[in-house]
PDB file of N, CA, C and O in Angstrom:
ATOM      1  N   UNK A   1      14.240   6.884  -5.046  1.00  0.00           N
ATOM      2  CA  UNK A   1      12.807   7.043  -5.105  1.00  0.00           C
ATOM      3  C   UNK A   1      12.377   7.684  -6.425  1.00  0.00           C
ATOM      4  O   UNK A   1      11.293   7.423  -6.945  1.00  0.00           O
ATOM      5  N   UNK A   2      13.555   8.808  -7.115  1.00  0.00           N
ATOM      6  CA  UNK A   2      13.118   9.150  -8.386  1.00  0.00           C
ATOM      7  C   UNK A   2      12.481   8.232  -9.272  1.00  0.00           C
ATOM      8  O   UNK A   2      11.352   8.370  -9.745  1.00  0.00           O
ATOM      9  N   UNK A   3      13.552   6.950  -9.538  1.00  0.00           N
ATOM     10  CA  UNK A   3      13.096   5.748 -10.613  1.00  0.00           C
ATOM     11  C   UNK A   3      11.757   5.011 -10.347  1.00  0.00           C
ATOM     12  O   UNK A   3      11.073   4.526 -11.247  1.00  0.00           O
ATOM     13  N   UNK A   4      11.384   4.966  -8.762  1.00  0.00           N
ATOM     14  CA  UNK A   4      10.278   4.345  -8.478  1.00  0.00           C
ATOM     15  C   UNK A   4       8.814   5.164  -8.889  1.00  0.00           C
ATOM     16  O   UNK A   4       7.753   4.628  -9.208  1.00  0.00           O
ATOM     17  N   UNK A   5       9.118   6.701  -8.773  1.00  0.00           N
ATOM     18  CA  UNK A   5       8.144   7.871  -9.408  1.00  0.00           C
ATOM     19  C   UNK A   5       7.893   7.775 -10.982  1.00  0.00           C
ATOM     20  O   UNK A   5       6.838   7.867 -11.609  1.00  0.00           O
ATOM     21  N   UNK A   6       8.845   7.619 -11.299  1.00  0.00           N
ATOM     22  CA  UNK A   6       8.969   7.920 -12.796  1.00  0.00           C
ATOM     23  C   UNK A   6       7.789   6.229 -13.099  1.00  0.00           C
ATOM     24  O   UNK A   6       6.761   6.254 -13.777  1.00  0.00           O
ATOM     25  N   UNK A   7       8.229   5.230 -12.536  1.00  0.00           N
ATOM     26  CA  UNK A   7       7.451   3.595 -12.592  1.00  0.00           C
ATOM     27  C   UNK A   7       5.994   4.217 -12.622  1.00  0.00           C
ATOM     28  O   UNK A   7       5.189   4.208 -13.553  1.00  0.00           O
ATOM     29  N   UNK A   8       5.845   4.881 -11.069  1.00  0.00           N
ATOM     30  CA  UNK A   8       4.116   5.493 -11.371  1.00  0.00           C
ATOM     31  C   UNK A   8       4.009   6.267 -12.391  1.00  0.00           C
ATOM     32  O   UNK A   8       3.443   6.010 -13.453  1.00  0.00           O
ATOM     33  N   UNK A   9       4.373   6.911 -12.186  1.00  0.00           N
ATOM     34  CA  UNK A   9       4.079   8.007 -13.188  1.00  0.00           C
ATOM     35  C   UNK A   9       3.380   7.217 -15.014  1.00  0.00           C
ATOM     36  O   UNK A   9       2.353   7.491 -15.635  1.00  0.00           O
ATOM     37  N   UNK A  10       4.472   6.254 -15.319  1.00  0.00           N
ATOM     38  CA  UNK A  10       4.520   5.578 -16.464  1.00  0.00           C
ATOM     39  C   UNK A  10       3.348   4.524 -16.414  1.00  0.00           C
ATOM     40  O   UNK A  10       2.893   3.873 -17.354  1.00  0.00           O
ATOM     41  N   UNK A  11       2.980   4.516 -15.116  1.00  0.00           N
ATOM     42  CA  UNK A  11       1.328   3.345 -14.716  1.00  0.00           C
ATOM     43  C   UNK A  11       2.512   1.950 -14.571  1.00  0.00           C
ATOM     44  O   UNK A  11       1.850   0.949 -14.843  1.00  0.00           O
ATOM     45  N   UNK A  12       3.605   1.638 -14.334  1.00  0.00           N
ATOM     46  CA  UNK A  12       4.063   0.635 -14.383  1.00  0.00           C
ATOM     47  C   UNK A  12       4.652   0.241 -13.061  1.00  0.00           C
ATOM     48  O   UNK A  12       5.845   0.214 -12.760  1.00  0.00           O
ATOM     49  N   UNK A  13       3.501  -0.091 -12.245  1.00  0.00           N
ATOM     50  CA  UNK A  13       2.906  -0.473 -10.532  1.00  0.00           C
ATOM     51  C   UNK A  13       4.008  -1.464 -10.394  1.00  0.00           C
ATOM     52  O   UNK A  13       5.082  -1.340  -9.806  1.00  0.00           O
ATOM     53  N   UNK A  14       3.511  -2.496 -11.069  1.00  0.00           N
ATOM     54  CA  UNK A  14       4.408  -3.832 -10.673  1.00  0.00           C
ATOM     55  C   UNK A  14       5.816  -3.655 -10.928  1.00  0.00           C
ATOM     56  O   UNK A  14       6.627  -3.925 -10.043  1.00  0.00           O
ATOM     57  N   UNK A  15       6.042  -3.391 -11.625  1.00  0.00           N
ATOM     58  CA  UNK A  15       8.053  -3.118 -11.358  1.00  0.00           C
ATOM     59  C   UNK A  15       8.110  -2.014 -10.266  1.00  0.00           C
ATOM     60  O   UNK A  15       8.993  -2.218  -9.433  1.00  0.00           O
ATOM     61  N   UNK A  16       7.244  -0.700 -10.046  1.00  0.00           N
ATOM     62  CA  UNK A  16       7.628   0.077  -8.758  1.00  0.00           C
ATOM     63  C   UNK A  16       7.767  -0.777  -8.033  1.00  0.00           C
ATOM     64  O   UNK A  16       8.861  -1.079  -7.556  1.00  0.00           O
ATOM     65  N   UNK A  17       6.487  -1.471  -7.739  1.00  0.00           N
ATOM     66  CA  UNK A  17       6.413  -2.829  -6.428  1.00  0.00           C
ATOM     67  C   UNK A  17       7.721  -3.230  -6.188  1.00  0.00           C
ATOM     68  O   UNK A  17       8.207  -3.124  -5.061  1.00  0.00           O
ATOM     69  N   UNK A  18       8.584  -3.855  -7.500  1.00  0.00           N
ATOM     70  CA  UNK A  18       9.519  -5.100  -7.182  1.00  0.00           C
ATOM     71  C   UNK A  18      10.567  -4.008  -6.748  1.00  0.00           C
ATOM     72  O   UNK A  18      11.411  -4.456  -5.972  1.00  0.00           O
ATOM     73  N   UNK A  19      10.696  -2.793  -7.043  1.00  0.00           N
ATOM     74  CA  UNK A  19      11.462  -1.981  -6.931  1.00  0.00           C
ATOM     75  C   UNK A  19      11.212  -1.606  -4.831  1.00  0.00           C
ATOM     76  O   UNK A  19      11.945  -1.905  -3.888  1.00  0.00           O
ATOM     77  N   UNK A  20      10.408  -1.165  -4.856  1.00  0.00           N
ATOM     78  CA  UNK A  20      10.230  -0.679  -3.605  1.00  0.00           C
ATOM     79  C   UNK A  20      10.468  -2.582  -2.716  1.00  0.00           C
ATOM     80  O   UNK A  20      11.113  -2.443  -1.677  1.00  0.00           O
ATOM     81  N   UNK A  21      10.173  -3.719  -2.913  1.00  0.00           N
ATOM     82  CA  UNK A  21      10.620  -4.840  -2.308  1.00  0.00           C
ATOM     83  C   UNK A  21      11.962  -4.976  -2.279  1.00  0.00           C
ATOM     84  O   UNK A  21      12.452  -5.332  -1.207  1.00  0.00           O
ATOM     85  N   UNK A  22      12.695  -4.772  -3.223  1.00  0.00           N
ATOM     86  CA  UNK A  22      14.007  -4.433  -3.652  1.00  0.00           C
ATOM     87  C   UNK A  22      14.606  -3.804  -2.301  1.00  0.00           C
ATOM     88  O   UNK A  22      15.504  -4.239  -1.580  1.00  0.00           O
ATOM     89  N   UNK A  23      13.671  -2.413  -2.163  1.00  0.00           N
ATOM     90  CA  UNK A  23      14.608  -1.741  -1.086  1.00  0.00           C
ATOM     91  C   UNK A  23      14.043  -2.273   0.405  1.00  0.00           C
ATOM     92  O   UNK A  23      14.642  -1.828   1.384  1.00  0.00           O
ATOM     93  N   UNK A  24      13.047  -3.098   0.613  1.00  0.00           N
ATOM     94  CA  UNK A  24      12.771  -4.198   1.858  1.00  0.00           C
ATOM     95  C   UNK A  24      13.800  -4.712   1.951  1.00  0.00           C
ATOM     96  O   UNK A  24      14.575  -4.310   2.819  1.00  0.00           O
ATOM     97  N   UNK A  25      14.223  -5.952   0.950  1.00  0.00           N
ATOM     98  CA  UNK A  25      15.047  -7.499   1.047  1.00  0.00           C
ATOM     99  C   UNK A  25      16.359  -6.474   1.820  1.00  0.00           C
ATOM    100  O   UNK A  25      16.866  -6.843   2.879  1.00  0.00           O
ATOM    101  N   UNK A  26      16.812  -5.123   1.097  1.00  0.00           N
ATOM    102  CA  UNK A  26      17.641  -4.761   1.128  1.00  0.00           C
ATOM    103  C   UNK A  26      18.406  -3.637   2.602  1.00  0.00           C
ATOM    104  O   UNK A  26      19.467  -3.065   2.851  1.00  0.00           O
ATOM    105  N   UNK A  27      16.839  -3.878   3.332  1.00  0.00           N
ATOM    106  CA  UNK A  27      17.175  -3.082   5.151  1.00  0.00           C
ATOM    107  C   UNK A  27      16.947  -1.690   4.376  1.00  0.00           C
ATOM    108  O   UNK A  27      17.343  -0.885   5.218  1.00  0.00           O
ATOM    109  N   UNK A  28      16.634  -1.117   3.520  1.00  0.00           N
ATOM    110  CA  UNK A  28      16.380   0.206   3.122  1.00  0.00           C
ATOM    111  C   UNK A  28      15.081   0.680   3.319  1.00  0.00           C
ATOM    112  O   UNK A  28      14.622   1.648   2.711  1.00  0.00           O
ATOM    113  N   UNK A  29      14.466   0.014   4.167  1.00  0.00           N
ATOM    114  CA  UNK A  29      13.044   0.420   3.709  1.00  0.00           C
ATOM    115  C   UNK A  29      12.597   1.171   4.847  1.00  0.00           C
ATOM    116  O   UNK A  29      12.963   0.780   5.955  1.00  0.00           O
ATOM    117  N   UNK A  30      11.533   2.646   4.714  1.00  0.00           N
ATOM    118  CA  UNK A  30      11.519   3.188   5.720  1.00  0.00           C
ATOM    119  C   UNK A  30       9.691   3.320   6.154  1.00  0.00           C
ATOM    120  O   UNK A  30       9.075   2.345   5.723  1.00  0.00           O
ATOM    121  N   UNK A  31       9.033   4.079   6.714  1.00  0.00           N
ATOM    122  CA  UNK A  31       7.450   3.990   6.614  1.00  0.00           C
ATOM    123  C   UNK A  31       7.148   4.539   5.184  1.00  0.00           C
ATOM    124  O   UNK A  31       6.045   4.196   4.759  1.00  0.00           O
ATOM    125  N   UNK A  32       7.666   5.078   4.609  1.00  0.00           N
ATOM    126  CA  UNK A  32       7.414   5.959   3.326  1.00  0.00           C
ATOM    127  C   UNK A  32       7.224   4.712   2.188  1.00  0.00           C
ATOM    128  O   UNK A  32       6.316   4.519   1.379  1.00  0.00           O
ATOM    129  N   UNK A  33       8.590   3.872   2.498  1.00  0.00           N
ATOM    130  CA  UNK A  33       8.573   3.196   1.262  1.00  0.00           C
ATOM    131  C   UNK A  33       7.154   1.958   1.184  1.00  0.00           C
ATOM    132  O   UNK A  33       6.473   1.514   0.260  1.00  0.00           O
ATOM    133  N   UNK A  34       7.200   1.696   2.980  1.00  0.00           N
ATOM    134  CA  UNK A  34       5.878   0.662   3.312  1.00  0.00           C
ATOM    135  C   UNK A  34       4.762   1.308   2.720  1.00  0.00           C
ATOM    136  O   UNK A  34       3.867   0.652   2.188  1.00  0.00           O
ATOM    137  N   UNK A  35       4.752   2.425   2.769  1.00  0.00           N
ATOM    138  CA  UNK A  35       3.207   3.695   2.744  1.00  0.00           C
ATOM    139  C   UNK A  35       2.918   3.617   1.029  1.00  0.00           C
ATOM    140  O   UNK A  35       1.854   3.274   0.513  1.00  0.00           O
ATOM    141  N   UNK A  36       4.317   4.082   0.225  1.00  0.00           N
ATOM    142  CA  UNK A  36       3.978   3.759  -1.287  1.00  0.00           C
ATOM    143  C   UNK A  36       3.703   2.521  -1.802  1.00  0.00           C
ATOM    144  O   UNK A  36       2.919   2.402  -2.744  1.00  0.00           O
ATOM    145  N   UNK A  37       4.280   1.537  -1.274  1.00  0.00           N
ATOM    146  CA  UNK A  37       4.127   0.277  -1.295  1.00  0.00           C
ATOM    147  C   UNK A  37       2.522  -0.283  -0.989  1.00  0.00           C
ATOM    148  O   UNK A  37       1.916  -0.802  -1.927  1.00  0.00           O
ATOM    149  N   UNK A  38       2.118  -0.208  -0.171  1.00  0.00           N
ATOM    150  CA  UNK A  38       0.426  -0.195   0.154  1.00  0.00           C
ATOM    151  C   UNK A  38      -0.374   0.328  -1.099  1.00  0.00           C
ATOM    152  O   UNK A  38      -1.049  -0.312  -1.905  1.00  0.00           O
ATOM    153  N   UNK A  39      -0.083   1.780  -1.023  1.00  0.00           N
ATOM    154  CA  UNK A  39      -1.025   2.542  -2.262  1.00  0.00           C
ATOM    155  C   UNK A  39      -0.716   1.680  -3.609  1.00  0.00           C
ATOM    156  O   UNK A  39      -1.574   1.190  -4.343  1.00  0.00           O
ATOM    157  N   UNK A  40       0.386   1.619  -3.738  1.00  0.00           N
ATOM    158  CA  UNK A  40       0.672   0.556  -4.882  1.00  0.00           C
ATOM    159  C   UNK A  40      -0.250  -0.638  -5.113  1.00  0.00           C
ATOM    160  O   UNK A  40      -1.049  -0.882  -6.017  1.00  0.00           O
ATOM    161  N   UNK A  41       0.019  -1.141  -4.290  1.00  0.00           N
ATOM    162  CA  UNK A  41      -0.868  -3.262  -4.250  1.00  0.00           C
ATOM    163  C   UNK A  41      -2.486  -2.665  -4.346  1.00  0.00           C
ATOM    164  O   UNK A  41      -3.296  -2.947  -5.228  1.00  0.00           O
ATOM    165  N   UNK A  42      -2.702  -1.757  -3.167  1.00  0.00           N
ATOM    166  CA  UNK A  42      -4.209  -1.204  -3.251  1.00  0.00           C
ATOM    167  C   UNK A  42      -4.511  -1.116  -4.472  1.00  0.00           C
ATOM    168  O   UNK A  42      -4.891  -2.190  -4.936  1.00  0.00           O
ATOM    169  N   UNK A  43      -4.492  -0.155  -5.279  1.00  0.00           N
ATOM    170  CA  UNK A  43      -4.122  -0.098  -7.099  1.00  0.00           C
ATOM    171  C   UNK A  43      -4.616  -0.447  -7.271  1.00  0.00           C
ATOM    172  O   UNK A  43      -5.766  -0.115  -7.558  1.00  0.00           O
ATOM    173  N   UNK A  44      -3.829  -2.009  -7.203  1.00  0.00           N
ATOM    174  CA  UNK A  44      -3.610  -2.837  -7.903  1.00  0.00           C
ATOM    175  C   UNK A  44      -4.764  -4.254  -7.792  1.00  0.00           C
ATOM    176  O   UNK A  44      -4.931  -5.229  -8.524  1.00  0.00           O
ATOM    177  N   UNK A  45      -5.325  -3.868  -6.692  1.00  0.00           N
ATOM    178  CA  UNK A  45      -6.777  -4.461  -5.806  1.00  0.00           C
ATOM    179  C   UNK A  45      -6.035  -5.527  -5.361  1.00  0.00           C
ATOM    180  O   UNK A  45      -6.734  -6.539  -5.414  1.00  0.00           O
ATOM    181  N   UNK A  46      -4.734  -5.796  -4.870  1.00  0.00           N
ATOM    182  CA  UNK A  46      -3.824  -6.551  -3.650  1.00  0.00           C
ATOM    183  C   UNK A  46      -4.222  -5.724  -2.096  1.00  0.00           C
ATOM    184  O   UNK A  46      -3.393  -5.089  -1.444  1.00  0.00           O
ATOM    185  N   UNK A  47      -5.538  -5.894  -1.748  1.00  0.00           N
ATOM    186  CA  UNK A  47      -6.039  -5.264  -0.682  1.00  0.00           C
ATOM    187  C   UNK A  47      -5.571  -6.086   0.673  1.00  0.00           C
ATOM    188  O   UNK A  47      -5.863  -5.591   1.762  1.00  0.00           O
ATOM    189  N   UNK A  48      -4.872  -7.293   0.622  1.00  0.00           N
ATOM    190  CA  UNK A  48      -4.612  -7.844   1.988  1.00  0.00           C
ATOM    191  C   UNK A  48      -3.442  -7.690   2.181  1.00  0.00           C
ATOM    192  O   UNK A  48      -3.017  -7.747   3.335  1.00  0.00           O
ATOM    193  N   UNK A  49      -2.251  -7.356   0.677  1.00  0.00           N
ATOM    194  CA  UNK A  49      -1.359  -6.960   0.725  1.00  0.00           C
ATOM    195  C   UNK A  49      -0.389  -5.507   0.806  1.00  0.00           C
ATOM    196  O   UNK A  49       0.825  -5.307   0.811  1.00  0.00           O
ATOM    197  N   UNK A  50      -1.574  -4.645   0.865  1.00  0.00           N
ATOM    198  CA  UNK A  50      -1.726  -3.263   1.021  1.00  0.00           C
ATOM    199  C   UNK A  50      -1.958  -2.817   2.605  1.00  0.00           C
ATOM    200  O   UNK A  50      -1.622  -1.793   3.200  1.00  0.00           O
ATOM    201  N   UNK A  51      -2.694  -4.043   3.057  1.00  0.00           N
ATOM    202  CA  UNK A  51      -2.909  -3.250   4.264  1.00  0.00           C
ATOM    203  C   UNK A  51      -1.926  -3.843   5.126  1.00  0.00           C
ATOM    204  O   UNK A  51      -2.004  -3.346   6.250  1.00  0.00           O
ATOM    205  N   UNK A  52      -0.785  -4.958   5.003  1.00  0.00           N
ATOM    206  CA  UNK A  52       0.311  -5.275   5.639  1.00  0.00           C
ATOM    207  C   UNK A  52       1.144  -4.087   5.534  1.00  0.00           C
ATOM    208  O   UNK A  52       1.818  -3.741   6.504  1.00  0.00           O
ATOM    209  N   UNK A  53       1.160  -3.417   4.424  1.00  0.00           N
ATOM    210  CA  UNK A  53       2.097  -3.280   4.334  1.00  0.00           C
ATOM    211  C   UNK A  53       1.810  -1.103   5.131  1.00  0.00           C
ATOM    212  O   UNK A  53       2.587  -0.305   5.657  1.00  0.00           O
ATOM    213  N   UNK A  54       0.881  -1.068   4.899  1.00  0.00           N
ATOM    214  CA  UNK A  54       0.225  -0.190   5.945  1.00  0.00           C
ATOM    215  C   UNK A  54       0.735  -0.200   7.179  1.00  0.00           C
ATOM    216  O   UNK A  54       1.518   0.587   7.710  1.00  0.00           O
ATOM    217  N   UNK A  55       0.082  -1.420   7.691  1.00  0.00           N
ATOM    218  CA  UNK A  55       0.439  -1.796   9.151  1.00  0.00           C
ATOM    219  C   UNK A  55       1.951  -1.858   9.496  1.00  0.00           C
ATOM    220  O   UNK A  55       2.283  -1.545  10.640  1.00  0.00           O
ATOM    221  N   UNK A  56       2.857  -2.223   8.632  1.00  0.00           N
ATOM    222  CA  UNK A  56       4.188  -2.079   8.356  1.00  0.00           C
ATOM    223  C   UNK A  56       4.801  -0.641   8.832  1.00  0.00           C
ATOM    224  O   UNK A  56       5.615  -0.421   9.729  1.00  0.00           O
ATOM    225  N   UNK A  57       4.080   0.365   7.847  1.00  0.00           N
ATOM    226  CA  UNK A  57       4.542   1.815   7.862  1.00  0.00           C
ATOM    227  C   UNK A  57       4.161   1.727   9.423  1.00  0.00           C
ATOM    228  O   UNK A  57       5.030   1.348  10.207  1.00  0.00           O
ATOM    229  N   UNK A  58       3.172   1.991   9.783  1.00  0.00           N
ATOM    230  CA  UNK A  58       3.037   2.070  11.022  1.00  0.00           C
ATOM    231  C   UNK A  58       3.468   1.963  11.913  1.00  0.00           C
ATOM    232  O   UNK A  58       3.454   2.751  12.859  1.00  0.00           O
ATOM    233  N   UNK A  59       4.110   0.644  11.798  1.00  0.00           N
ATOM    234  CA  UNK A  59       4.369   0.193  13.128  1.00  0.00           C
ATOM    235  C   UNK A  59       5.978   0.647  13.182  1.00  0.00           C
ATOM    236  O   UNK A  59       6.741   0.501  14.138  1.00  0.00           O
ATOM    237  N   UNK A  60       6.287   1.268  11.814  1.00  0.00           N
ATOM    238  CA  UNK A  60       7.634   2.002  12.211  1.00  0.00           C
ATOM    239  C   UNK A  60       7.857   3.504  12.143  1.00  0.00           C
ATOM    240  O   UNK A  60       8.863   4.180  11.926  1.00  0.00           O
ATOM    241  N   UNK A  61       6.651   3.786  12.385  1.00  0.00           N
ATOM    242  CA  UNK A  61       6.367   5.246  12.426  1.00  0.00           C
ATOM    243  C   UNK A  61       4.837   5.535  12.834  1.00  0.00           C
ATOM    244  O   UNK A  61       3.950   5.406  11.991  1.00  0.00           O
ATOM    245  N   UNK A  62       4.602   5.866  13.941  1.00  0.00           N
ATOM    246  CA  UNK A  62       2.810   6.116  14.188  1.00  0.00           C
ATOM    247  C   UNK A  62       2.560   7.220  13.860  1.00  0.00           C
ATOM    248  O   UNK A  62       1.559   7.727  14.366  1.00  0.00           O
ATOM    249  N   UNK A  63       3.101   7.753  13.212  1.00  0.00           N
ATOM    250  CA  UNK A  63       2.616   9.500  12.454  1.00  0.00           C
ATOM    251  C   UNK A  63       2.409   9.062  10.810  1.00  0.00           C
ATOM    252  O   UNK A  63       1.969   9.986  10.125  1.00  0.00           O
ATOM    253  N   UNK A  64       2.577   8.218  10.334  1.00  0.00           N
ATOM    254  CA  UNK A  64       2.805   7.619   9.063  1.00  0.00           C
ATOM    255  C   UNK A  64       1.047   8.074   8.872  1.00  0.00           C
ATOM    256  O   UNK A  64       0.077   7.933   9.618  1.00  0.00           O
ATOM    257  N   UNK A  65       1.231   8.716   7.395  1.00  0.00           N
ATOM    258  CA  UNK A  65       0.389   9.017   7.053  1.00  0.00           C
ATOM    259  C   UNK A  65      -0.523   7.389   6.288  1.00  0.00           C
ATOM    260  O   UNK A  65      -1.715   7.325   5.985  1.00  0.00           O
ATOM    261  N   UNK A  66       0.355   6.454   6.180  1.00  0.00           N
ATOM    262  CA  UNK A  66      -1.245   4.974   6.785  1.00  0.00           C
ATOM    263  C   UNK A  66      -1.776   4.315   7.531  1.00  0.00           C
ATOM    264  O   UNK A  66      -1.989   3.104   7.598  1.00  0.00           O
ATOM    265  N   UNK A  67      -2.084   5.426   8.329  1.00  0.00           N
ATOM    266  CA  UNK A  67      -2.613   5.471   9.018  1.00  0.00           C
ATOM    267  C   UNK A  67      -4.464   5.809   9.025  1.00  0.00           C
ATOM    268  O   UNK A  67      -5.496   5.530   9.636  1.00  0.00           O
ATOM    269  N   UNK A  68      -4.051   6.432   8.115  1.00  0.00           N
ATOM    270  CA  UNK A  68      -5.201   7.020   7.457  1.00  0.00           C
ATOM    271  C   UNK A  68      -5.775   6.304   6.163  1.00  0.00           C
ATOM    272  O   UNK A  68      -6.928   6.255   5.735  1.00  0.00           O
ATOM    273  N   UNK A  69      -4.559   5.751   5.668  1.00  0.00           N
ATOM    274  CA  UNK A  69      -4.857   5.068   4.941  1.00  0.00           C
ATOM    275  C   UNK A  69      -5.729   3.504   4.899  1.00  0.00           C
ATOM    276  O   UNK A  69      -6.455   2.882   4.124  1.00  0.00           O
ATOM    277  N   UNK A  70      -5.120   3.350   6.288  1.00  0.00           N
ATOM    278  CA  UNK A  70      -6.165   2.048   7.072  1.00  0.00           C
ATOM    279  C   UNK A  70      -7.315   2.709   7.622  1.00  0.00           C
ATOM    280  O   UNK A  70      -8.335   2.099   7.303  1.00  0.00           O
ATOM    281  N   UNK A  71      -7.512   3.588   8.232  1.00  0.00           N
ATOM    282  CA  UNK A  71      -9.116   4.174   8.280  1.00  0.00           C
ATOM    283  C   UNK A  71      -9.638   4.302   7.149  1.00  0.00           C
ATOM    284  O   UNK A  71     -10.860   4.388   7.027  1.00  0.00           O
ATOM    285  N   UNK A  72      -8.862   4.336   6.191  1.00  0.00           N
ATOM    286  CA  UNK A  72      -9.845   4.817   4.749  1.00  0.00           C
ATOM    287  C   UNK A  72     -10.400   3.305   4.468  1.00  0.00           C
ATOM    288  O   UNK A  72     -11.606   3.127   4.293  1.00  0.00           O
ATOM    289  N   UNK A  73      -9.502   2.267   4.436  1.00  0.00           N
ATOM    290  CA  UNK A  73      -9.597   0.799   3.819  1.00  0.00           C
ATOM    291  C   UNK A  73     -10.364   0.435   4.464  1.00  0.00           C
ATOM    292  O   UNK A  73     -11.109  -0.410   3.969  1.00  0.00           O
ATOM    293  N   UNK A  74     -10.550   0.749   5.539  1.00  0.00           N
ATOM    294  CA  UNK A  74     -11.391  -0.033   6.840  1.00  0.00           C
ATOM    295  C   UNK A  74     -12.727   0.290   6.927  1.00  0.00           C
ATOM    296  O   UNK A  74     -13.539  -0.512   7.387  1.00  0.00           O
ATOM    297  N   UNK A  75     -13.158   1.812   6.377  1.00  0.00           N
ATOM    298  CA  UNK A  75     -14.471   2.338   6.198  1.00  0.00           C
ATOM    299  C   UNK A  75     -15.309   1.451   4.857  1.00  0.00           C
ATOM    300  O   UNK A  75     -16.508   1.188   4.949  1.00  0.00           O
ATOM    301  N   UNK A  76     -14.405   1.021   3.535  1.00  0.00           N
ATOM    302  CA  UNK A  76     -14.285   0.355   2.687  1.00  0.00           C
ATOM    303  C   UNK A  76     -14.720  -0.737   3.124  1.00  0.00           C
ATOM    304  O   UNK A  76     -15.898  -0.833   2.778  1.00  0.00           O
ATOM    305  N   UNK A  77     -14.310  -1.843   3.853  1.00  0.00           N
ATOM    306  CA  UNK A  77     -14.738  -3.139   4.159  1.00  0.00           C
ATOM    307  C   UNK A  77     -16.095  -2.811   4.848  1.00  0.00           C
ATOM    308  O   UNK A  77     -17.102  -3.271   4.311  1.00  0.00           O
ATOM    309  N   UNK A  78     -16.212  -2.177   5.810  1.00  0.00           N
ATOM    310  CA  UNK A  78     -17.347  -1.720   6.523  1.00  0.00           C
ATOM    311  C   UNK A  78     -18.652  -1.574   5.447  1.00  0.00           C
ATOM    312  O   UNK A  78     -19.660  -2.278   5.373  1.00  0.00           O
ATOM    313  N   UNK A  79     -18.290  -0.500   4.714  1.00  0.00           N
ATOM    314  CA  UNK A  79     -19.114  -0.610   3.585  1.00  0.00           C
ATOM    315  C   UNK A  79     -19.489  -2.058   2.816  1.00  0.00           C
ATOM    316  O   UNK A  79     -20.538  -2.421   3.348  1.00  0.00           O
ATOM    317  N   UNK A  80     -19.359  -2.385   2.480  1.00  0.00           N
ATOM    318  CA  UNK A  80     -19.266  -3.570   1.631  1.00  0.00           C
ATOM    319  C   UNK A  80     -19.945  -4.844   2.028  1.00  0.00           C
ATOM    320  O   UNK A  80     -19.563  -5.540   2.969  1.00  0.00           O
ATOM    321  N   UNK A  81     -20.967  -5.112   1.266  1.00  0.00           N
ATOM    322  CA  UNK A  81     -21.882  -5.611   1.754  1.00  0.00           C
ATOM    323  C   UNK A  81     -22.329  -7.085   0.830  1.00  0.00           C
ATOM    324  O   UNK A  81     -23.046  -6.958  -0.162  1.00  0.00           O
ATOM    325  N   UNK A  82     -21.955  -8.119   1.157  1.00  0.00           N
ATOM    326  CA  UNK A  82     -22.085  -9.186   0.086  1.00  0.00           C
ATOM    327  C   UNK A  82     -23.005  -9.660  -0.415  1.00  0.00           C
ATOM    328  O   UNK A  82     -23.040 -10.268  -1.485  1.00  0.00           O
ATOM    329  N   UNK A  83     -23.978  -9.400   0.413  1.00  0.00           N
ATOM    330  CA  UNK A  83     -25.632  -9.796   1.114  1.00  0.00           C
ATOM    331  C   UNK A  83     -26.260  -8.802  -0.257  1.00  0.00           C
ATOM    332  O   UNK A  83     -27.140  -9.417  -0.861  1.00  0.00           O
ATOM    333  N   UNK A  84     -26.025  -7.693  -0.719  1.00  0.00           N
ATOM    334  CA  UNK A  84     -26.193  -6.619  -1.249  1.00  0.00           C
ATOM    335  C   UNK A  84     -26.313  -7.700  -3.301  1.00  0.00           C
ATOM    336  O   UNK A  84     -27.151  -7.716  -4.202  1.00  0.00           O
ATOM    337  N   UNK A  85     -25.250  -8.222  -3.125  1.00  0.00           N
ATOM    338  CA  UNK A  85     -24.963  -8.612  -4.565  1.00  0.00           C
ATOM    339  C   UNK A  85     -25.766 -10.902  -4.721  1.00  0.00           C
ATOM    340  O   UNK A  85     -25.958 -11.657  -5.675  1.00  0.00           O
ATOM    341  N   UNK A  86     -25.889 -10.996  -3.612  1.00  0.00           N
ATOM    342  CA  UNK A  86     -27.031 -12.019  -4.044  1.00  0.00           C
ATOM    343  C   UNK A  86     -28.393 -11.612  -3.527  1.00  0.00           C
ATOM    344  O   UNK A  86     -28.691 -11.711  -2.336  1.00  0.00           O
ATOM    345  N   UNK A  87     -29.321 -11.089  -4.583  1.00  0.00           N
ATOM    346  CA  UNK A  87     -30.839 -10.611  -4.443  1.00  0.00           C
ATOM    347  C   UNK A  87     -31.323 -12.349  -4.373  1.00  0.00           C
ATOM    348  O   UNK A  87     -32.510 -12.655  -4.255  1.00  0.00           O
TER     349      UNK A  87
END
């Protein structure tokens, strides 16, 4: 997880990404890695792919802090109003 920190840290999302998929393909993956993985794509405005991967953490951990992270996304769509941007 160090090398995947150091990826944020450096703003370089998309190799964390392939990195944290890396440890998917690979049965390593735990709610944490689903949870960074989300915030990642989110970023990255991969919002349908953020919230799989949310739902992911979740569903292998219901204390997973995206949990919150899908209430946050979800208040977001709620908001959002299309009607708003053709006057």
């Amino acid at each position: 997880m160090q090398k995947i920190d150091e990826l944020i840290t450096q703003n370089r999302l998309d190799e964390a990404i392939r990195l944290l998929g890396k440890q998917v393909d690979a049965g390593n993956a735990d709610d944490n890695t689903y949870f960074t993985m989300g915030k990642l794509l989110w970023r990255l405005g991969r919002r349908s792919e953020a919230m799989d991967a949310y739902n992911r953490a979740v569903s292998i951990n219901p204390d997973s802090p995206a949990n919150v992270a899908i209430e946050q996304a979800r208040a977001i769509f709620d908001f959002y109003n299309p009607d708003l941007l053709n006057p």
